[in-house]
C-alpha positions in Angstrom: 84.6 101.4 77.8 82.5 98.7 77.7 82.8 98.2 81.3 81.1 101.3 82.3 79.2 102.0 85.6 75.4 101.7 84.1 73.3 105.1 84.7 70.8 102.9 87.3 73.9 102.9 90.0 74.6 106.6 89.5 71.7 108.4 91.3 73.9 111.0 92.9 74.8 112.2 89.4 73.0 114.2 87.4 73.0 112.4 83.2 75.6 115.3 82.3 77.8 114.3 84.9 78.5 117.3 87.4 77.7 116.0 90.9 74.9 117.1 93.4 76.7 117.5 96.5 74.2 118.1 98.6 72.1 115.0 97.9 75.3 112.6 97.9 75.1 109.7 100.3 77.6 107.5 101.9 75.2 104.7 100.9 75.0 105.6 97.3 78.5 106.5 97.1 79.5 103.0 98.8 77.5 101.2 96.2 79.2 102.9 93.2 82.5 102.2 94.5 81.0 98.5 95.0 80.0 98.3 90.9 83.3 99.3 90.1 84.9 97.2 92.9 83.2 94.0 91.7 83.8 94.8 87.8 87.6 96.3 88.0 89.3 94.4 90.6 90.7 91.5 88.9 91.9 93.6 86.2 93.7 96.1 88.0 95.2 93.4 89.8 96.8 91.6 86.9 97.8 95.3 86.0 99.6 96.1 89.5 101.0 92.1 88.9 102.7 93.2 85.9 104.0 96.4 87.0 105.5 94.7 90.4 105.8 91.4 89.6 104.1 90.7 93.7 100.5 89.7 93.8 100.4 91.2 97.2 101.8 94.5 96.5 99.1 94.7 93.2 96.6 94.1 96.0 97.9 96.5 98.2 98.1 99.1 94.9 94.3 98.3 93.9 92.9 98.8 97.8 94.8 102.1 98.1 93.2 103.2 94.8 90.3 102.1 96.0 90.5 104.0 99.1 91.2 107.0 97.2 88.8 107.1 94.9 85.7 106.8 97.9 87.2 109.6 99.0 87.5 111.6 96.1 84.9 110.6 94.6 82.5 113.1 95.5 84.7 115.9 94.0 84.1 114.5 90.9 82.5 116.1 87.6 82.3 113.2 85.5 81.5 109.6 87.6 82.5 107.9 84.2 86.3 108.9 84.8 86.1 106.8 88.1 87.2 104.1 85.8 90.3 106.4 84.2 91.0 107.4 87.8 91.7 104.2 89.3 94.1 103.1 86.4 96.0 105.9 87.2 95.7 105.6 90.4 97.1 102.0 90.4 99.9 102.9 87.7 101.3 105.6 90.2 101.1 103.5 93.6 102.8 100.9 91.6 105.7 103.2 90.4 106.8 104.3 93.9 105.9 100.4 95.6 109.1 99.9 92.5 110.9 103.3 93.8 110.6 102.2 97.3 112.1 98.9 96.8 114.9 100.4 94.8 115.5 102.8 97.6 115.5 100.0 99.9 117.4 97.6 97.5 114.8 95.0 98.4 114.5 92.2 96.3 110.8 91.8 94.5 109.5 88.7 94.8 108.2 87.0 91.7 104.9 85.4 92.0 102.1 84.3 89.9 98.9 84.3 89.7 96.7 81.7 90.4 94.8 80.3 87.2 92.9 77.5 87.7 93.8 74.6 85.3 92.7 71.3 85.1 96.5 69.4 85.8 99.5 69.8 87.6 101.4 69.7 84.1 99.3 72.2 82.9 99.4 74.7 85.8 103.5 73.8 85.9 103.5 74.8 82.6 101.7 77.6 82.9 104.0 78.9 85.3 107.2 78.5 83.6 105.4 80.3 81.2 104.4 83.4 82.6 107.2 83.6 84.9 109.5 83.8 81.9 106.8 86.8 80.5 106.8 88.2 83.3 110.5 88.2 83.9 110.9 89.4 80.6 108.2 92.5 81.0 110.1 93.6 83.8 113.2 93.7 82.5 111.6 96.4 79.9 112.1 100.1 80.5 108.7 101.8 82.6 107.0 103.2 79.8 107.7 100.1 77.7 106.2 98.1 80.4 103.4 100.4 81.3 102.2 101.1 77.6 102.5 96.8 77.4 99.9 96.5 80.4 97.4 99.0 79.2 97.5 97.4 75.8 97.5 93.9 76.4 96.4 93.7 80.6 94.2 96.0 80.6 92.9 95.8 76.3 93.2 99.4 76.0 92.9 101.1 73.0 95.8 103.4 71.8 93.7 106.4 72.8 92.9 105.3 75.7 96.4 104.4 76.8 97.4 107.6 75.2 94.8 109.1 77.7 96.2 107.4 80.7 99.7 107.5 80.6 99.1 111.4 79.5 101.4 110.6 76.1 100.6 111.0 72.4 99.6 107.9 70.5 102.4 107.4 68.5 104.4 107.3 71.1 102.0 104.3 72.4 102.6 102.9 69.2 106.2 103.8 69.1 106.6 101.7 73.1 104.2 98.5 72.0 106.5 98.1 68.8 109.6 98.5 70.7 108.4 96.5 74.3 106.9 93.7 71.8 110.3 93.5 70.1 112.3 93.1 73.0 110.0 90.6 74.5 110.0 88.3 71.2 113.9 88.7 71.1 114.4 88.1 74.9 111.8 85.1 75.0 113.6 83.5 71.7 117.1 83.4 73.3 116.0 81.4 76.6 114.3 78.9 74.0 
């Protein structure tokens, strides 16, 4: 990952990665979780966003798996899956925020995320845009639509994804052919 926590903010870990209780601070701790925090955040977001479809449910996702990894965190032998752990901790919070609401038979509202652009045409556009990407993403089966976020939200590799979503990587490959497909073939009849 290129992303990774650097060694400097680690000081509770040994270099191998198994953890030295004892000598673990809340200080410390807070600070790691504050690297990742300021590094991750926007990312995960626009993960959660294309899970849910609700920028303030991806919010809500991200600050739970947040939450959970501060508290976790010190069980951990490796502070390099910190980053892996808070994917997955995101994917999962935003699989039952979607079961809830299908329990409840809740409508999910669709909104976008802010991009800054320099007119009203172009941030119009914009919207129409990713609405109808977004619209389409959704309308994807789950691993379709999770395999599509790694990949192309979050620019994981195949392995990685693989890794995350705990499948092989053809299937990875097999779900990006078949999500892109769909996508390409849903986007060209609304045109």
């Amino acid at each position: 990952m290129t992303n990774s926590v650097p060694e400097e903010v680690l000081p509770v870990f040994e270099r191998r990665g198994t953890p030295r209780r004892n000598e673990a601070t809340a200080s410390v701790r807070a600070e790691f979780i504050d690297v990742l925090f300021r590094r991750h955040y926007e990312s995960l977001v626009r993960l959660g966003f294309v899970m849910l479809g609700d920028r303030e449910a991806s919010e809500d996702a991200v600050q739970d798996a947040f939450v959970s990894l501060h508290r976790n965190l010190p069980l951990m032998r490796d502070p390099e899956a910190a980053e892996a752990y808070l994917r997955s901790a995101v994917l999962n919070r935003c699989r039952s925020w979607m079961r809830r609401q299908v329990a409840q038979r809740a409508p999910r509202p669709l909104m976008l995320v802010r991009q800054q652009s320099e007119s009203p045409e172009d941030t119009a556009t914009a919207r129409i845009e990713v609405g109808s990407l977004v619209a389409a993403l959704r309308t994807l089966p789950r691993r379709q639509r999770e395999v599509l976020a790694c990949r192309y939200v979050l620019e994981l590799s195949v392995a990685e994804t693989a890794r995350l979503l705990v499948i092989s990587e053809g299937s990875v490959k097999t779900h990006t052919h078949r999500g892109l497909h769909a996508i390409q073939q849903r986007t060209e009849v609304t045109r």
